[in-house]
Rosetta silent file (secondary structure, phi, psi, omega in degrees, C-alpha in Angstrom):
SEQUENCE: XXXXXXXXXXXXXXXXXXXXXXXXXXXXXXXXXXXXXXXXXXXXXXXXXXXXXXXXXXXXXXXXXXXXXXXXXXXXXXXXXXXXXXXXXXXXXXXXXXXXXXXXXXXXXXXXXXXXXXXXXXXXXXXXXXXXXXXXXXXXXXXXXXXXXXXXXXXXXXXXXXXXXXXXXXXXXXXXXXX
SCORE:     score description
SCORE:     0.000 S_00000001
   1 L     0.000  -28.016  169.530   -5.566   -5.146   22.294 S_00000001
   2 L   -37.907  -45.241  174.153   -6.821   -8.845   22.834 S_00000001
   3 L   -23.886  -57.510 -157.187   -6.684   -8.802   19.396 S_00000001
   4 L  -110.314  105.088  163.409   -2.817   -8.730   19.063 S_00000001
   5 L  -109.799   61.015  172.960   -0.380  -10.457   20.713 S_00000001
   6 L  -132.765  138.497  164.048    2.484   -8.850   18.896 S_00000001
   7 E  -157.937  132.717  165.212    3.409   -5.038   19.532 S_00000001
   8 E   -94.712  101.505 -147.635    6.060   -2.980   17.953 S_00000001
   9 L  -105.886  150.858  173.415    6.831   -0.736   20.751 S_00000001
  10 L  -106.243 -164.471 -170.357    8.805    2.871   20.425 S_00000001
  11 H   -59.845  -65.252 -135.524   11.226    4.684   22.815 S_00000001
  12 H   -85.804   23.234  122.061    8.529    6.823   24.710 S_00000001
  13 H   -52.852  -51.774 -168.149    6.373    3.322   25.303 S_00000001
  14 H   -67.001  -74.642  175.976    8.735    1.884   26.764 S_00000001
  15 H    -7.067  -59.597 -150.369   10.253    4.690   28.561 S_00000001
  16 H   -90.324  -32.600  144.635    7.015    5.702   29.931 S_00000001
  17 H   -67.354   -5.583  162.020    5.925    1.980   31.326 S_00000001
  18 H   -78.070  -32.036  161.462    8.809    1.510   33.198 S_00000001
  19 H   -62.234  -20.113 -163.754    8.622    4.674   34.798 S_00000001
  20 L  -112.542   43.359  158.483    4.841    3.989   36.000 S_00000001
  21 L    43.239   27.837  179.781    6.625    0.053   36.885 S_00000001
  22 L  -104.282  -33.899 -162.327    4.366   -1.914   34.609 S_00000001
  23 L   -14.926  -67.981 -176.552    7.092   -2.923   31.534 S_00000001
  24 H   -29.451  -53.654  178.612    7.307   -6.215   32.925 S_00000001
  25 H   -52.439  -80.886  163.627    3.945   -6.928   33.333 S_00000001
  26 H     6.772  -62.451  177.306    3.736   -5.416   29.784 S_00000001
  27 H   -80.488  -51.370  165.350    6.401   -7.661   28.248 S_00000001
  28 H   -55.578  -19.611  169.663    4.924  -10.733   29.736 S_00000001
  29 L   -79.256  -27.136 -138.418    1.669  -10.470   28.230 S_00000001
  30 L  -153.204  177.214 -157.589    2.331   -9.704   25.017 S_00000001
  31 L  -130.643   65.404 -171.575    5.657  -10.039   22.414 S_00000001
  32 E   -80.674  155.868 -168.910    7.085   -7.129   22.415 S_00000001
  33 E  -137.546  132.253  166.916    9.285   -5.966   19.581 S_00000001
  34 L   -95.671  153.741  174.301   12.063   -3.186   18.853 S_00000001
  35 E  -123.153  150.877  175.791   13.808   -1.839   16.039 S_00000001
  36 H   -38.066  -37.780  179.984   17.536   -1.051   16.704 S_00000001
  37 H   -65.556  -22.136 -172.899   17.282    2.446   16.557 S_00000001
  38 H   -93.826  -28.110  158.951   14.802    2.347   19.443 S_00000001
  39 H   -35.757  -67.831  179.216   17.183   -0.320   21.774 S_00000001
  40 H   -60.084  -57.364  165.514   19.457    2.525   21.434 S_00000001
  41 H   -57.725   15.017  168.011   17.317    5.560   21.842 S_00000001
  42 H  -142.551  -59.422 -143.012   16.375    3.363   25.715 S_00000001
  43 H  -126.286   33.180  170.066   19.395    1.088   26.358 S_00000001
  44 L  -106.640 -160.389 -162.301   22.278    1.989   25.537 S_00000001
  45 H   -55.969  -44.813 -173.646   25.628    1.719   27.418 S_00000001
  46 H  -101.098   25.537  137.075   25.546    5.113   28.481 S_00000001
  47 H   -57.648  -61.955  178.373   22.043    5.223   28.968 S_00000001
  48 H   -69.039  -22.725  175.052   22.446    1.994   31.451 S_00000001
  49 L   -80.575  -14.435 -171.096   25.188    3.947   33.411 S_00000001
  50 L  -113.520  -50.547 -134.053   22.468    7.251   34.225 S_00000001
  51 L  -131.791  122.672 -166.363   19.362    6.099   33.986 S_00000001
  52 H   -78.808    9.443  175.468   17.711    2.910   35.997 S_00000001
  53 H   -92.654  -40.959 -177.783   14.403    2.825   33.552 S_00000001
  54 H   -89.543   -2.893  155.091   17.270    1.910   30.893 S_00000001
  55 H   -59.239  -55.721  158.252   18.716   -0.790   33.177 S_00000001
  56 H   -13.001  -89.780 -179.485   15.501   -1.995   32.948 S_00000001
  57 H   -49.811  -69.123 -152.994   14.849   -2.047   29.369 S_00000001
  58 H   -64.248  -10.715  176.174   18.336   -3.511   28.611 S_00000001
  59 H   -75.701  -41.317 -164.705   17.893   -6.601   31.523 S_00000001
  60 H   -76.475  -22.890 -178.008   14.377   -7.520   29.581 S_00000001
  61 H   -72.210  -19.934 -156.880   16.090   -7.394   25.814 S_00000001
  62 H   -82.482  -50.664 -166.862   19.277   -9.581   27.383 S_00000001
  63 H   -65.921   -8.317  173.077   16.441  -11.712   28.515 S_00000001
  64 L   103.462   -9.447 -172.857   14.388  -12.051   25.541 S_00000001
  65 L   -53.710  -36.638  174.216   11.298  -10.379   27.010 S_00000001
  66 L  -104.051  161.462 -149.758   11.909   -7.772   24.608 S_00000001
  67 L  -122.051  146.914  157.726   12.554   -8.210   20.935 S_00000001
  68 L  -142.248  140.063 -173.809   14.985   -6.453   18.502 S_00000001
  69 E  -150.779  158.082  163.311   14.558   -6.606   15.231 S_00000001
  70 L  -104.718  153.561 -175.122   15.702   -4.587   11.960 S_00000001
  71 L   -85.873  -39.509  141.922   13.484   -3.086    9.943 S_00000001
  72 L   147.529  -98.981  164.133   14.685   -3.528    6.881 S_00000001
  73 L  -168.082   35.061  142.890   15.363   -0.509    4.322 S_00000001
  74 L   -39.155   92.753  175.435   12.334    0.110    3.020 S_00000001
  75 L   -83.673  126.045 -168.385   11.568    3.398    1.645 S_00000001
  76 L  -130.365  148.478  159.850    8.020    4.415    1.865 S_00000001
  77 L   -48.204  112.102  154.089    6.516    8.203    1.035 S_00000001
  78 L  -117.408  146.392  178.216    6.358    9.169    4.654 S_00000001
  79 L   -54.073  -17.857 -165.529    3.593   11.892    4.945 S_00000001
  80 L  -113.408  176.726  153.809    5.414   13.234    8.285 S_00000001
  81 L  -122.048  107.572 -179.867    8.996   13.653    9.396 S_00000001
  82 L  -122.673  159.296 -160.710    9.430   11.265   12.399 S_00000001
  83 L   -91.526  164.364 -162.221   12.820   10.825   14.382 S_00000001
  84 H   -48.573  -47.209  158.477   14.433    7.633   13.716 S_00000001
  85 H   -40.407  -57.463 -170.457   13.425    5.269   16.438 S_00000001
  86 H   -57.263  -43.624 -135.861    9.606    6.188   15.738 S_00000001
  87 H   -98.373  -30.534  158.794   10.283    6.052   12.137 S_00000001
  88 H   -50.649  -69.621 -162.092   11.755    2.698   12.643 S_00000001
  89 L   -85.347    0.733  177.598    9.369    1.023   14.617 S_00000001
  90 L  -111.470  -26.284  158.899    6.216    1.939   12.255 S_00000001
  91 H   -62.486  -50.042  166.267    8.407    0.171    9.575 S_00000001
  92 H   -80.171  -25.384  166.967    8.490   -2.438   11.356 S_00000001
  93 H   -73.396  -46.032  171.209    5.186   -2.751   12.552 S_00000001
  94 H   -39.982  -68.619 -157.605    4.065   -2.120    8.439 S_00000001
  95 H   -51.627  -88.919 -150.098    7.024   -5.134    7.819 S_00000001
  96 H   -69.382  -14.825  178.688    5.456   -7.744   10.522 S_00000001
  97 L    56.557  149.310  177.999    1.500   -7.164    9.715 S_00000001
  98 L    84.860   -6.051 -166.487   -0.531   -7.861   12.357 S_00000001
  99 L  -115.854  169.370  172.224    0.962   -5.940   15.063 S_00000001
 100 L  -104.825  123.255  159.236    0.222   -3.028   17.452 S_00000001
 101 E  -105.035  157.025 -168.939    2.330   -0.178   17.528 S_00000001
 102 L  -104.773  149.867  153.435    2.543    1.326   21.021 S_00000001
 103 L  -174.153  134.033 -179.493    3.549    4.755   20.504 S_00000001
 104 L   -80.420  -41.244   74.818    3.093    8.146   22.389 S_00000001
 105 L    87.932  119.822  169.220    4.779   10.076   19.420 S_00000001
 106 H   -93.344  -20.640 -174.521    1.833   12.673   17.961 S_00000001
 107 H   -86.181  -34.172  128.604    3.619   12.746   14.482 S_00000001
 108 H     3.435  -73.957 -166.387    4.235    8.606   14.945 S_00000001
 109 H   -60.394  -69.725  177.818    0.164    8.323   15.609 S_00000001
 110 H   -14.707  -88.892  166.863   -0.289   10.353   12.294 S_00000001
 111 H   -14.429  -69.924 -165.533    2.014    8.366   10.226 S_00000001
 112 H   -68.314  -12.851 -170.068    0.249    5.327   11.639 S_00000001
 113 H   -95.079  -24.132 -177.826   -3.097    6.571   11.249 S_00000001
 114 H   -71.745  -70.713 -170.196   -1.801    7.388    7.198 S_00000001
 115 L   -78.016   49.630 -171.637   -0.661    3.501    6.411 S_00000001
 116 L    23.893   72.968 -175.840   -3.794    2.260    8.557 S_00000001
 117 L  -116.696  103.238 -169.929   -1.169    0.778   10.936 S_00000001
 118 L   -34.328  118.663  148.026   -3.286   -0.154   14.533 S_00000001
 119 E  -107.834  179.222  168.780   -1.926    1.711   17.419 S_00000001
 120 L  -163.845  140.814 -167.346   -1.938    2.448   20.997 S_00000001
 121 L   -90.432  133.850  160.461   -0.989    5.068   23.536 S_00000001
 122 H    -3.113  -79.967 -138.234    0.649    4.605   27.309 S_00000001
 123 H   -72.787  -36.585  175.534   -2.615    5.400   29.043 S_00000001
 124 H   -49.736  -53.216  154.366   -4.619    3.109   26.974 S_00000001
 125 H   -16.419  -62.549 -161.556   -2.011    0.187   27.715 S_00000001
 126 H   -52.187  -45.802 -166.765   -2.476    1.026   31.410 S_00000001
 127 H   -77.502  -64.736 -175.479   -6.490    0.678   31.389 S_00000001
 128 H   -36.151  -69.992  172.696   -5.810   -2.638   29.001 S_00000001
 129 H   -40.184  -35.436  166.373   -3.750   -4.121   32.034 S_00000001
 130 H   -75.861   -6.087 -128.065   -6.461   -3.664   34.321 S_00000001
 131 H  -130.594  -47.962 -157.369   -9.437   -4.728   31.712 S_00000001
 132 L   -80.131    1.625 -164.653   -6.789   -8.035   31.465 S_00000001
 133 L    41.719   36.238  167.015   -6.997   -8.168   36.121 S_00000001
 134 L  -107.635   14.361  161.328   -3.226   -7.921   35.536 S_00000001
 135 L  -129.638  154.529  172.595   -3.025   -4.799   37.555 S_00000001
 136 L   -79.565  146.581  154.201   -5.148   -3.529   40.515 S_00000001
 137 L   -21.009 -102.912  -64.254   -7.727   -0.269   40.202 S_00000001
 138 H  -116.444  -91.897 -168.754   -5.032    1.589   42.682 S_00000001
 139 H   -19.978  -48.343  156.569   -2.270    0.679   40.187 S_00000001
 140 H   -78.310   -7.631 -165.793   -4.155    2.355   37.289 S_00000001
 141 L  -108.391  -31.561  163.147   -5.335    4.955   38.556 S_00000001
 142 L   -64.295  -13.575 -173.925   -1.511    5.892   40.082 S_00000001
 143 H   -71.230  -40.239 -155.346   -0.501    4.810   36.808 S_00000001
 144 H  -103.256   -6.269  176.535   -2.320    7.111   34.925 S_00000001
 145 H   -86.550  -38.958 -172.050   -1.748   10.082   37.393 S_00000001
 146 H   -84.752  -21.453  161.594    1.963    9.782   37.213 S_00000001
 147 H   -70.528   -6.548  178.519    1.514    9.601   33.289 S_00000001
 148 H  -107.934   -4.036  166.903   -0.595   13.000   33.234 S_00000001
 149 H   -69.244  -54.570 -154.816    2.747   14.346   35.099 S_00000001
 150 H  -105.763  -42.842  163.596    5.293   13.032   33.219 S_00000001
 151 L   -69.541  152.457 -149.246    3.873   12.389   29.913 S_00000001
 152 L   -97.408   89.105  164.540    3.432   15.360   27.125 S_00000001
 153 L  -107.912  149.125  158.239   -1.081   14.327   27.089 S_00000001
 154 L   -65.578  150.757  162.831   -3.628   16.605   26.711 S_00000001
 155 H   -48.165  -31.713 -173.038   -5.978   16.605   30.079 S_00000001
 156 H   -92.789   20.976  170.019   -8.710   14.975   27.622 S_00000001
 157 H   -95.072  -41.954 -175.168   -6.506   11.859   27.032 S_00000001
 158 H   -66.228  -53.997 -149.724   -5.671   11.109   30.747 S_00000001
 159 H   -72.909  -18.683  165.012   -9.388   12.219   31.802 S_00000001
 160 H   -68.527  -35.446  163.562  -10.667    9.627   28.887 S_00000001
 161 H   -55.932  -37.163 -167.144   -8.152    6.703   30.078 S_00000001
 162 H   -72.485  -68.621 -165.602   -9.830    7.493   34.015 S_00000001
 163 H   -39.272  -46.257  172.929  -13.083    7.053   32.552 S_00000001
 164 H   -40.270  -43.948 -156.232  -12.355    4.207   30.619 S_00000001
 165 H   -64.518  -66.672  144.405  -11.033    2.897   33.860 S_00000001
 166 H     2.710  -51.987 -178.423  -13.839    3.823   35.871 S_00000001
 167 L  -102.023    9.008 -178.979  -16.225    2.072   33.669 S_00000001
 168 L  -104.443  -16.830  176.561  -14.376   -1.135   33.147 S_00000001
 169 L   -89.893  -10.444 -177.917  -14.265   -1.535   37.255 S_00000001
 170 L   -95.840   -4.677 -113.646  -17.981   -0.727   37.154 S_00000001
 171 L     8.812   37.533 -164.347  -18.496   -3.188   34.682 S_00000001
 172 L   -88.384  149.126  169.724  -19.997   -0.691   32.224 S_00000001
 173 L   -57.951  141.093 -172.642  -19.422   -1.408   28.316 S_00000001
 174 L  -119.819  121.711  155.971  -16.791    0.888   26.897 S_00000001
 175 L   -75.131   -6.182 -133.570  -17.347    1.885   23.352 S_00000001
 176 L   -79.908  149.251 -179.977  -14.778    3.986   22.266 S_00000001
 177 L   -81.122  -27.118 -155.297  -12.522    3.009   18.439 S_00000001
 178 L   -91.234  174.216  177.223   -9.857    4.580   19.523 S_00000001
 179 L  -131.550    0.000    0.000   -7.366    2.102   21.213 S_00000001
């Protein structure tokens, strides 16, 4: 993730750091970027009247922390059927080069894994904040508990993010490609 300081983020990124309280953190490191369809699938008016994760989101887009962008109307062969936000936001991450897409999304990772477009998933994020000292151990590892709750992971995604974490607080080298 050092790599990139651009990411093209989808609904269930966002969604899912605000609930574990890092977005902020999240959005200050890094440039995050939206495509309209995904503002809306998290912020919109009646979204900000129910739900205080989309208060959230919509105070960091008024503030600029967050990004909106259009994608454009690019039609590409996609190998998948992805719902619009996702489908959006990998368009735009193609469109800007150079970018990260954050996405939890298993037909999303496909897709992205088709146009070689880098990604990265919520837990991975989490253990990246800690790797960066901008969260404490305690933080990730509550982070990543309440994300094996709430998020639709397999047990060997969560129990690979703990490891990760686990060996980046040991100081052990972490090899792994996937991000």
């Amino acid at each position: 993730m050092p790599q990139f300081s651009r990411i093209v983020a989808d609904s269930s990124a966002l969604i899912l750091l605000a609930k574990c309280n890092l977005l902020d953190i999240f959005c200050d490191l890094f440039e995050i970027i939206v495509p309209k369809a995904v503002r809306i699938e998290v912020a919109s008016d009646n979204l900000v009247k129910i739900y205080p994760d989309a208060v959230l989101i919509s105070e960091l887009i008024s503030k600029g922390a967050i990004k909106v962008q259009i994608p454009g109307n690019e039609r590409s062969p996609w190998p998948i059927s992805l719902h619009k936000g996702e489908k959006e936001a990998l368009l735009l991450a193609i469109k800007l080069g150079k970018t990260l897409f954050a996405t939890d999304d298993g037909k999303a990772i496909k897709a992205a894994r088709f146009f070689n477009v880098p990604f990265i998933i919520t837990p991975k994020i989490v253990v990246e904040l800690f790797r960066l000292q901008k969260i404490s151990f305690k933080t990730a590892r509550e982070s990543l508990e309440k994300l094996a709750k709430i998020g639709r992971y397999s047990p060997e995604i969560i129990a690979d993010a703990l490891i990760s974490l686990m060996e980046k607080e040991n100081g052990k080298t972490n090899n792994h490609k996937d991000t």
